[in-house]
MINUVEX-628093 format. One record per residue (C-alpha): x, y, z; residue in one letter. Coordinates in steps of 0.5 Angstrom, whole numbers, plus 500, padded with zeros to 3 digits. Example, Ala and Ser with C-alpha at 12.3 -4.5 7.8 and 13.67 -1.06 7.14 Angstrom:
! residues 2
525491516A 527498514S 
//
This chain:
! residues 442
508512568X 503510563X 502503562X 501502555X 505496554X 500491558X 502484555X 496480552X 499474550X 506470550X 508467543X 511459544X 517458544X 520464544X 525467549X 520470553X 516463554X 518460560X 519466564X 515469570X 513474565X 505472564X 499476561X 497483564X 503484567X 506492564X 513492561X 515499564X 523498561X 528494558X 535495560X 533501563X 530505558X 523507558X 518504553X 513508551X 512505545X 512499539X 519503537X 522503544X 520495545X 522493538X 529497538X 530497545X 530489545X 533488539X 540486542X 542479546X 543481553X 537484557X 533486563X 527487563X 522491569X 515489569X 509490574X 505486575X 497486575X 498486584X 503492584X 509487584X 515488581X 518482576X 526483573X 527479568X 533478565X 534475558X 539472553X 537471546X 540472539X 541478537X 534482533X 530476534X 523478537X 522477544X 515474544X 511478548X 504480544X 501487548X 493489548X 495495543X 500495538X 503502538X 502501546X 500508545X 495513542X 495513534X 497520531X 490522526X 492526521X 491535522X 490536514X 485538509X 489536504X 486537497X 485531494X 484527500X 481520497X 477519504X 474527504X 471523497X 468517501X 460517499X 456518506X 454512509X 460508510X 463504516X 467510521X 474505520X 474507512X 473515514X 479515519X 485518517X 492516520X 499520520X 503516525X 510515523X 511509526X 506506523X 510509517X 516505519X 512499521X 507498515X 508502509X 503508510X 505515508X 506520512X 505528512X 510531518X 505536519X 505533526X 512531528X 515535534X 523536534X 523531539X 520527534X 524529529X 530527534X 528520536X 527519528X 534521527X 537517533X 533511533X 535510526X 528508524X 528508517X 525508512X 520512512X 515514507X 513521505X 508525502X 511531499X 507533493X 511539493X 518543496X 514550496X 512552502X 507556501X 503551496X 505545500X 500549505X 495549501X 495542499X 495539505X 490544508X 494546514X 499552515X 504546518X 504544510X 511549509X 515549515X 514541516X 520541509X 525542514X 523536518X 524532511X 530536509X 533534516X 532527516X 534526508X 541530511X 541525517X 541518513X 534516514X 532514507X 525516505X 521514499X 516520497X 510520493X 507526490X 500527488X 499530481X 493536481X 493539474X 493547475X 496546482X 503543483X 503540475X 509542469X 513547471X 513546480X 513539478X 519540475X 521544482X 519539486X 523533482X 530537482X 529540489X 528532491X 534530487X 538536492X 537532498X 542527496X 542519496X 537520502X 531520498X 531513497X 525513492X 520518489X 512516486X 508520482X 502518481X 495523479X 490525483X 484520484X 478524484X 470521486X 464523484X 462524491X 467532492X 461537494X 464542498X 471540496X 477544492X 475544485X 480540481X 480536474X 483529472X 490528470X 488528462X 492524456X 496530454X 498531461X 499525462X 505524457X 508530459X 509528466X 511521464X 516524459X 518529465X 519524471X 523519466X 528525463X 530526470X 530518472X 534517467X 538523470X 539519477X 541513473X 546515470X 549518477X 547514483X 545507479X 537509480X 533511477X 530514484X 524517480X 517512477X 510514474X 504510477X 502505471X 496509471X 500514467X 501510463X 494508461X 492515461X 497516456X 497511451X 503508452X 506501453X 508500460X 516500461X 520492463X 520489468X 527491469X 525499468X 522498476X 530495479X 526492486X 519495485X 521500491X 514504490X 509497489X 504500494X 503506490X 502502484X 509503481X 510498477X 504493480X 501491473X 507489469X 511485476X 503481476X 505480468X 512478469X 509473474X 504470470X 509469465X 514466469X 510461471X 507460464X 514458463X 515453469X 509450468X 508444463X 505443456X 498442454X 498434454X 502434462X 496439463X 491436461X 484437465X 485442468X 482448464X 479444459X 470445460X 471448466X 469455465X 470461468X 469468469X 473475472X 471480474X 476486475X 476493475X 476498468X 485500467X 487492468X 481489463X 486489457X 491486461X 488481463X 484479457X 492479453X 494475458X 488470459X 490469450X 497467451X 495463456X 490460451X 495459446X 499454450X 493450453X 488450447X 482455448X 479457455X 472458456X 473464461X 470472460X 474478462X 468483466X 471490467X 467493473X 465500472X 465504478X 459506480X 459507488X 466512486X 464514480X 467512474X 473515474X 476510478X 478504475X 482500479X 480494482X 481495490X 475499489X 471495487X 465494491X 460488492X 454492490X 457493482X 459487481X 453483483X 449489479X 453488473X 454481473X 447479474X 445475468X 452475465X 455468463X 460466470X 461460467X 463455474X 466460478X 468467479X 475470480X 475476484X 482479486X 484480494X 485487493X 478488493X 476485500X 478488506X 485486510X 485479512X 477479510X 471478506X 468483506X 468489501X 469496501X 461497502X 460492507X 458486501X 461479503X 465475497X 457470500X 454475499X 456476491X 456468491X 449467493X 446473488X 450472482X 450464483X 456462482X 462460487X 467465487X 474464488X 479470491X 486470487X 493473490X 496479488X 501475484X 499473477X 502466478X 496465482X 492468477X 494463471X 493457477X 485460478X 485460470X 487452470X 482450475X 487449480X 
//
């Protein structure tokens, strides 16, 4: 038997603290059910009563019998989080973002996974081009859900195409398996003019909506194309006219699932919105933002927020101080410039004027089609800030440093930036009250 599940550390205070469970030791079952993986541990312990067989670094067998509530964790923390080999992605897919990475880079940021744990376990997106029956069987019977899918089509023969990989099409029927099954799936589709656009999109939505209420929610978000695609499949941006198009269709079926199943199920990206030249839908548009990581209703949600926290905060003489001669600046990327600065006005408006700027960063390490934030690097904003009024001191959203770190996309840390632009520089939260607290100094 493998020893993937080596135990690093033990958390304290929880129900495996206390016990003769100790680091190094391997956990081989619990129950009587082999763990293989973080699936196993997490299901296979999370009832009240269990035994749990280890072996020792020596050899020696450990039994260990633990009472606990049920679903909470046992505690033990191991020396890889899958406690097994991570599934890469086989595909080629045509609009890879990561294919479109420049030359250069960290070899982490060229990675592609597509594990369906990790799509259980944190949010990522998966293909199914390499689940086997048996796990499509284990999905099913362990009930891990939800899971998250890339889609972008129900035909098979385009589906291969896209995704590079001749599994493209015959892995339909794994989706379509789990949908039947109960396992709730979020799908997203990625939108290529020319290629799964207008009528197959049509095709794509009406055959999504056939496999019932175990499609929990669907994205459509257009292709993100760089400037950096030599020897990639030739294709073009989602344009204004197309754009319209798609948010008309997407919303004529949304409309559709409202009104028969209470959801609207289906959601643009809010940067079809902007391609269009339309205003974003209200907050209640969204129901509970199922599709946020997609940029699905992210801009209007951190809207809401600021104005909420507007509300709640008080007047401009209990607010005295905080903004008053303490300038500022805020760098963010080009879609979100218009919003921020409308927001920085209204919050002006209760407060007496503030003394920031708005700086939208064009995205030269990418190329300018990018817009977002999260991908703006350091190297641009030091380049298109140098000499510019920062005022005392710069926010910067935390979507453009790496996970729990400071570093961005390019390898630029947040002092590196400071130290060449001479300015402190503040991360803000993903969450606009947290940009009307930066706003006010506080």
């Amino acid at each position: 038997m493998r020893m993937n599940a080596i135990v690093k550390s033990i958390v304290p205070g929880s129900p495996a603290s206390g016990t003769i469970i100790a680091p190094g030791d391997a956990l081989r079952k619990i129950n009587g059910g082999i763990v293989g993986d973080v699936l196993d541990y997490k299901f296979s312990s999370y009832d009240d009563h269990l035994m749990l067989e280890l072996l020792s670094p020596e050899g020696k067998l450990k039994l260990v019998r633990i009472r606990k509530l049920e679903g909470v964790d046992l505690g033990l923390d191991f020396e890889s989080y899958l406690m097994d080999k991570e599934q890469s992605c086989s595909n080629r897919c045509i609009f890879c973002f990561i294919d479109q990475n420049p030359t250069g880079m960290r070899k982490t940021l060229y990675y592609k996974d597509d594990d369906m744990r990790l799509s259980f376990l944190q949010g990522n997106y998966i293909s199914l081009t390499n689940l086997s029956d048996r796990d499509v069987g284990r999905i099913i019977s362990l009930r891990i859900s939800p899971i998250n899918v890339s889609v972008h089509t129900l035909d098979p023969e385009l589906r291969s195409f896209m995704l590079g990989n001749e599994r493209g099409g015959s892995s339909i029927n794994a989706l379509k398996e789990l949908a039947s099954s109960g396992i709730m799936l979020n799908c997203q589709i990625v939108c290529c003019p020319g290629v799964n656009d207008e009528k197959r999109l049509q095709e794509t939505i009406e055959g999504l909506i056939a496999l019932g209420p175990g499609i929990n929610s669907v994205s459509v978000v257009p292709v993100g194309l760089t400037s950096h695609r030599e020897g990639l499949a030739p294709l073009r941006p989602v344009d204004r006219r197309l754009a319209l198009k798609i948010v008309r269709l997407v919303g004529r079926y949304g409309e559709l699932c409202l009104r028969k199943r209470g959801s609207r199920v289906f959601f643009c990206a809010d940067e079809l919105y902007l391609k269009a030249g339309l205003r974003l839908p209200e907050d209640e548009f969204y129901e509970e933002y199922p599709q946020l990581e997609n940029g699905v209703g992210m801009m209007r949600l951190f809207i809401t927020e600021f104005e909420q926290a507007l509300e709640e905060l008080g007047g401009a003489g209990q607010m005295e101080g905080f903004a008053q001669g303490s300038s500022f600046s805020v760098a963010t990327g080009v879609a979100a410039h218009k919003y921020l600065t409308k927001l920085l006005k209204t919050a002006s408006e209760k407060y007496g004027r503030m003394c920031g700027n708005i700086y939208s960063i064009k995205n030269d390490f990418f190329g300018h089609s990018v817009t977002v934030s999260g991908l703006v690097t350091g190297r641009d904003l030091i380049g298109q800030l140098k000499g510019r009024k920062l005022g005392s001191r710069l926010l910067i959203p935390q979507n453009m440093l790496r996970h729990k770190e400071d570093v961005f996309l390019d390898d630029v840390t947040v002092a590196d930036v400071s130290n060449a632009l001479g300015v402190t520089v503040r991360v803000v939260g993903q969450d606009g009250a947290d940009l009307l607290q930066a706003f006010l100094g506080s």
